[in-house]
C-alpha positions in Angstrom: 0.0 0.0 0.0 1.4 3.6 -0.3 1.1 4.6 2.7 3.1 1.7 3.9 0.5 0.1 6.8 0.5 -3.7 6.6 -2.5 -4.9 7.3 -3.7 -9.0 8.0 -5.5 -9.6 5.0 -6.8 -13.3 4.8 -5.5 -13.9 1.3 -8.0 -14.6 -1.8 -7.1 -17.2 -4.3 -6.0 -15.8 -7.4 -4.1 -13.5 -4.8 -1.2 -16.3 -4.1 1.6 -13.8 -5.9 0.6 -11.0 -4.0 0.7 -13.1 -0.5 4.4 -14.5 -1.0 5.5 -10.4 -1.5 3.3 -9.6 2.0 5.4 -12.2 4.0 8.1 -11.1 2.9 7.4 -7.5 4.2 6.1 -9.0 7.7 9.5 -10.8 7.9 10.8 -8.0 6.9 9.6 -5.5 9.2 9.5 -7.9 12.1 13.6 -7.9 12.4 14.9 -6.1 15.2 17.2 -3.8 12.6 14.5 -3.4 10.0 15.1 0.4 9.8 18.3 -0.7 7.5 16.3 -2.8 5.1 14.1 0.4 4.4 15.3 0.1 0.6 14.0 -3.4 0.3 10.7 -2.6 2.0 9.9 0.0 -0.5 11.0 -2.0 -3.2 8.5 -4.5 -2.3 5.7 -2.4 -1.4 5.8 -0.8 -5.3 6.2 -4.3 -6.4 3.2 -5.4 -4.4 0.9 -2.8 -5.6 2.0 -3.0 -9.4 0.7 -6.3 -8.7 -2.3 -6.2 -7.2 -3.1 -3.0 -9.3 -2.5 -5.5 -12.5 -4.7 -8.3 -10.6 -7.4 -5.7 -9.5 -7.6 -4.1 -13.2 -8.6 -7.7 -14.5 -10.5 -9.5 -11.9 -13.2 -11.8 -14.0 -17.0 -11.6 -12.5 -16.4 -14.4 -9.6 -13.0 -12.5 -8.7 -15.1 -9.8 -8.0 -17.8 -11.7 -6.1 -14.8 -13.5 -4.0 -13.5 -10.1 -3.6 -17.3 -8.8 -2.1 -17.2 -11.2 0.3 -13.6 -10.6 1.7 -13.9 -11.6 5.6 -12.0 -7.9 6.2 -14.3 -5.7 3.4 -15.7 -3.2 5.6 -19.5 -3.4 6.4 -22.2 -0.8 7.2 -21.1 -0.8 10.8 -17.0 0.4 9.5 -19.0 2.9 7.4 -20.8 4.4 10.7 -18.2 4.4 12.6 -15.8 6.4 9.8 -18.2 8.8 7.8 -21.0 9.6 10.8 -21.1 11.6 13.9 -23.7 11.8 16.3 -24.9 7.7 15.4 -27.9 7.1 17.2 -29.1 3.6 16.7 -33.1 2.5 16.4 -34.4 -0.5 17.0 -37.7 -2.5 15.8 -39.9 -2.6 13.4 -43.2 -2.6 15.9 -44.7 -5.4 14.7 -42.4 -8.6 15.6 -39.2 -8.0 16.6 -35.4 -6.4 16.4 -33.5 -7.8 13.2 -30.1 -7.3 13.8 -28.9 -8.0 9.9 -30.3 -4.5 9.5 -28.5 -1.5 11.6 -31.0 1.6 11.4 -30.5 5.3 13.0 -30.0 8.9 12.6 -26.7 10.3 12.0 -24.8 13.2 10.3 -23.1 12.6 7.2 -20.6 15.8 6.1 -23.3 18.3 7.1 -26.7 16.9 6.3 -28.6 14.8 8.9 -29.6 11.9 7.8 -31.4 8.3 8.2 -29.1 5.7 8.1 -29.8 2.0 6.9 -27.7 -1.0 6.3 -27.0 -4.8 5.7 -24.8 -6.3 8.5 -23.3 -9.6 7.8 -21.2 -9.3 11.4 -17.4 -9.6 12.1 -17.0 -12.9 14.0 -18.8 -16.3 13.6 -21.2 -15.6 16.7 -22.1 -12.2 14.9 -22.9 -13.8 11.7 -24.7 -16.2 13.0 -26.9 -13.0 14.7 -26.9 -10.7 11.9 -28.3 -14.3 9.8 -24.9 -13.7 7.6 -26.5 -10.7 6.2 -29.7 -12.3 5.2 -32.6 -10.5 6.9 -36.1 -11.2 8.0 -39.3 -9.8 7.6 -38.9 -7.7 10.7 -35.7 -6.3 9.5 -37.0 -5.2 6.2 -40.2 -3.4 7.9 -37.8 -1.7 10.3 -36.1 -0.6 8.1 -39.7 1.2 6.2 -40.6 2.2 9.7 -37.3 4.4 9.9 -38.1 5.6 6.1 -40.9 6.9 7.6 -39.9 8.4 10.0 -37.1 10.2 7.8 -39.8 11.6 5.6 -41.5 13.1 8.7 -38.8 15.1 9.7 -37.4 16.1 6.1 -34.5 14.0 6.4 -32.7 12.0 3.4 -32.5 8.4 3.6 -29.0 7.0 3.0 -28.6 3.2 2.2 -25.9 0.7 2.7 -26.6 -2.7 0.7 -24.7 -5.7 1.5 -26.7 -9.1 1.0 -26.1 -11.9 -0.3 -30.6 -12.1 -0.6 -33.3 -11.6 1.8 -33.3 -14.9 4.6 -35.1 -17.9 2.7 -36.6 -19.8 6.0 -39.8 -20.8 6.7 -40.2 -18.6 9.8 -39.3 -15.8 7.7 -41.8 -16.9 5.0 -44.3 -17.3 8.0 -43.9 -13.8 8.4 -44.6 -12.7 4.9 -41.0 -11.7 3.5 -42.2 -11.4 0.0 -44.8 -9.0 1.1 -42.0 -7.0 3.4 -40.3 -6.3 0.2 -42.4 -5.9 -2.0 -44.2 -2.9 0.5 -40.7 -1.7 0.6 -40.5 -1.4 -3.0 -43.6 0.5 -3.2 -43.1 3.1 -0.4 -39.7 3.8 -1.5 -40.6 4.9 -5.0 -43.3 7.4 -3.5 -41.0 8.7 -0.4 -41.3 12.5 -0.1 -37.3 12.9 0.8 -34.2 11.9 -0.7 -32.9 8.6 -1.0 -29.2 7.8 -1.9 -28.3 3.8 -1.9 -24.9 2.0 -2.6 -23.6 -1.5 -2.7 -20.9 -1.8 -0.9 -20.2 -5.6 -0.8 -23.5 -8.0 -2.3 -26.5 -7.4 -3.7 -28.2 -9.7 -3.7 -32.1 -10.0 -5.5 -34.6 -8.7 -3.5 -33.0 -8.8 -0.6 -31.2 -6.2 -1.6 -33.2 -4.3 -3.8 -35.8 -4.0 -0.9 -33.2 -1.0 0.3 -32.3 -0.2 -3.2 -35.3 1.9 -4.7 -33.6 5.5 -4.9 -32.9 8.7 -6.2 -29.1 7.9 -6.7 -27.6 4.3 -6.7 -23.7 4.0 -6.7 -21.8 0.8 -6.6 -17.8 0.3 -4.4 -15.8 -0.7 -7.5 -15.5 -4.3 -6.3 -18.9 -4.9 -5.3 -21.6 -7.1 -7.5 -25.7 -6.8 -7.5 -27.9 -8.9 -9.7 -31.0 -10.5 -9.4 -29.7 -13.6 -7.8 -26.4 -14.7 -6.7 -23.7 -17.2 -9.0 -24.7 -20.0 -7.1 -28.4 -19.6 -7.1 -28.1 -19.3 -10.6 -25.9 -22.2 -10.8 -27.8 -24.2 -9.1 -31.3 -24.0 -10.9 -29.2 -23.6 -14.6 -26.9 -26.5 -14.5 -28.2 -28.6 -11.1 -25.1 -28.2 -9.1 -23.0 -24.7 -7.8 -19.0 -25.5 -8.0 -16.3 -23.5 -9.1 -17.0 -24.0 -13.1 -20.5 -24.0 -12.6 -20.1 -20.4 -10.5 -17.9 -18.5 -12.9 -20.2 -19.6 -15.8 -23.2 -18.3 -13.9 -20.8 -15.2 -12.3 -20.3 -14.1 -15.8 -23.7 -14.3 -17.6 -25.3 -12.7 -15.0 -23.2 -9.1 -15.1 -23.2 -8.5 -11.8 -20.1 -6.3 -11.9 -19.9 -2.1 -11.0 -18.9 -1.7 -15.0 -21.8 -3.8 -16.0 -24.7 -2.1 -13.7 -22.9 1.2 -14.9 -23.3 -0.1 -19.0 -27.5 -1.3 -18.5 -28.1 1.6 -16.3 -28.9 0.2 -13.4 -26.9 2.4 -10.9 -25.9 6.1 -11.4 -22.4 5.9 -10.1 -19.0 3.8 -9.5 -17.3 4.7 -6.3 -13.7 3.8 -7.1 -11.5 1.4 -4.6 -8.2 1.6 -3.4 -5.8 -1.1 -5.1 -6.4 -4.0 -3.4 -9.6 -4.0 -2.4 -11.7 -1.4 0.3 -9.9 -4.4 2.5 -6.6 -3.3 2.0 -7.4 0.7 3.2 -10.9 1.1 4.6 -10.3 4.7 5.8 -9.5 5.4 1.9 -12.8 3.7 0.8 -14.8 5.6 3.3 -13.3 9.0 2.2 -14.5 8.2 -1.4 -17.7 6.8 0.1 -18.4 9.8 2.1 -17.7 12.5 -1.2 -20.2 10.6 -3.3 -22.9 10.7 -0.8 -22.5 14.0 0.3 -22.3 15.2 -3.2 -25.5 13.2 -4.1 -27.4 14.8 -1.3 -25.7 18.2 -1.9 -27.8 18.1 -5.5 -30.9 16.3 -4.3 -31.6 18.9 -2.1 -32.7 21.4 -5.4 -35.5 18.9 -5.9 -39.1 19.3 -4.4 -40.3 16.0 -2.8 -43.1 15.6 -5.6 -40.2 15.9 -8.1 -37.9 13.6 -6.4 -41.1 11.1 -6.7 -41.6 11.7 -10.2 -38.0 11.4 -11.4 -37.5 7.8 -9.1 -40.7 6.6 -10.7 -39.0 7.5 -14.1 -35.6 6.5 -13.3 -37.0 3.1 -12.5 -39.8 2.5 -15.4 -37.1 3.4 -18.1 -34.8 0.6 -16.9 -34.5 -2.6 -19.2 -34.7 -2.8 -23.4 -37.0 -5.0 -24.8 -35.9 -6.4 -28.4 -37.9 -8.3 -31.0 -36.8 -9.2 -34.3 -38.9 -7.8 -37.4 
C-alpha cells in the first residue's frame, strides 16, 4: 500500500503472488534492525501494488464476487463508525421484533442529517450467525420502512448501505410474509417525499437487496456485484449443481459487476477502490464513500419532494430494453 501500513488480509485465491511479497514484508519488518532494510521494504511495497493493481484491473466476474465477500471488506457498521457523527441507533420494526442483519439510525453525514440504513453480515462467527450472515427477516426489512418513515416526517434523506447476499429464505421468515416485506418496501420507496441515496458496498443480492435499493441515486464500491440472484443460485437451478465451473459460468452471464450495472443503467455511479480492495485501506474507501454521498445529497436537495417522486418513478420504469426481431 502507499502509505506503507501492513495490514492481515486473509488472502484470496487468485491473490497467491501478491501473499508470498506480504510475508516477505512481515519478515521483513519484524527484524529487530529493520530500519536498514528500508530500501528493500519500498522496493516490495511498489512491487506489491504493481501487482495487485495488475490483478485488481482484470478480476473476472467471480473474482469480484470472491473479492465482495472478503472476511476484512468493511461493512455498514465500519461505514458508521468512519463517515458519521452523532450515530444514534433504532431498534424495531413494531410489529415482531429487532432484526439485527439491519442497523438503522439517525446520523450526520458531512453536514446533512440523515437516516441511516444498512445490511450487517457481522465480524465474527457468533455475529454472523446473529446478523443471519447478512440475510434478513421480515422484521428487518419493515424496520427498516418504519425508519423511512420516520425520515420523511422530519425532512431527512435516507441513505442506504446494501450488503446481501438475498433476503433470509426460511420458513419462519416466510411465515412472516418476507415477500410481502419487500415488495411494500419497494412500493413506499418509489413514492417517499425525501431523498434517497443507496450504494452496494459488498453484495447485492435480489430482493434482498433491492428491498433497500429503490432511490434517487444508486452507486456501486468498484469491487462490489448486484444482480438479481447470486452465482450459485443461478448455478444451481441452470446447471443442477453450484462448483467453481458452474459459479464462474453463472458469475459471468449474470453481469453482476460495477462496470456492467454502470453499461445497463442500473446504478448512477462507480465509487472507485483503493488497489487492493476497500480491505486493503478502509479509511480510503470511506473518504471516497463519504464524497459521493454528500455530493448526491448536496444536488438532491434542489428537488421538491413531488419531483424527487416523479423522477425515481422515471428512473425506474425506463430501466430494461425490450428487443424483438422484425
Amino acid at each position: 500500500m502507499s502509505n506503507g501500513k501492513e495490514n492481515t488480509i486473509a488472502p484470496l485465491p487468485f491473490e497467491v503472488p501478491v501473499t508470498e511479497i506480504d510475508k516477505q514484508i512481515q519478515a521483513i519488518r519484524q527484524r529487530e534492525d529493520a530500519d536498514a532494510y528500508q530500501g528493500e521494504l519500498e522496493e516490495l511495497r511498489k512491487t506489491r501494488d504493481s501487482l495487485l493493481k495488475k490483478l485488481y484491473e482484470n478480476l473476472t466476474p467471480w473474482q469480484t464476487v470472491q473479492v465482495a465477500r472478503h472476511p476484512n471488506r468493511p461493512q455498514t457498521t465500519d461505514y458508521i463508525r468512519m463517515i458519521c457523527r452523532d450515530f444514534r441507533e433504532l431498534h424495531g420494526d413494531r410489529h415482531f421484533g429487532d432484526d439485527p442483519a439491519i442497523i438503522t439510525g439517525f446520523a450526520r453525514i458531512g453536514s446533512h442529517k440523515v437516516m441511516v440504513i444498512g445490511h450487517q453480515k457481522g465480524k465474527d462467527t457468533d455475529e454472523r450467525i446473529a446478523c443471519h450472515f447478512g440475510c434478513a427477516h421480515p422484521e428487518g426489512y419493515r424496520k427498516a420502512l418504519a425508519k423511512m418513515k420516520l425520515a420523511e416526517k422530519f425532512g431527512l434523506p435516507v441513505v442506504t448501505f446494501i450488503d446481501t447476499p438475498g433476503a433470509y429464505p426460511g420458513l419462519k421468515a416466510e411465515e412472516r410474509g418476507q415477500a410481502e416485506a419487500i415488495a411494500l418496501n419497494l412500493k413506499e420507496m418509489s413514492r417517499l417525499k425525501t431523498p434517497i441515496v443507496s450504494v452496494v458496498i459488498g453484495e447485492g443480492g435480489s430482493g434482498g437487496a433491492l428491498g433497500l435499493g429503490v432511490a434517487d441515486r444508486v452507486a456501486m464500491l468498484q469491487n462490489s456485484w448486484y444482480s438479481v440472484i447470486s452465482p450459485e443460485g443461478c448455478a444451481a437451478i441452470l446447471w443442477k449443481i453450484a462448483n467453481e465451473k458452474t459459479n464462474q459460468a453463472a458469475a459471468a452471464a449474470l453481469a453482476l459487476t460495477s462496470r456492467d450495472n454502470l453499461k445497463n443503467g442500473i446504478i448512477d455511479a462507480i465509487i472507485q477502490e483503493p488497489i487492493g480492495g476497500a480491505q486493503r485501506d478502509n479509511e480510503a474507501t470511506a473518504t471516497s464513500l463519504e464524497k459521493w454521498i454528500v455530493d448526491s445529497l448536496t444536488d438532491l436537495e434542489r428537488f421538491n419532494p413531488q419531483t424527487l417522486v416523479h423522477r425515481r418513478y422515471e428512473k425506474f420504469t425506463g430501466m430494461g430494453v425490450v428487443s424483438s426481431d422484425s
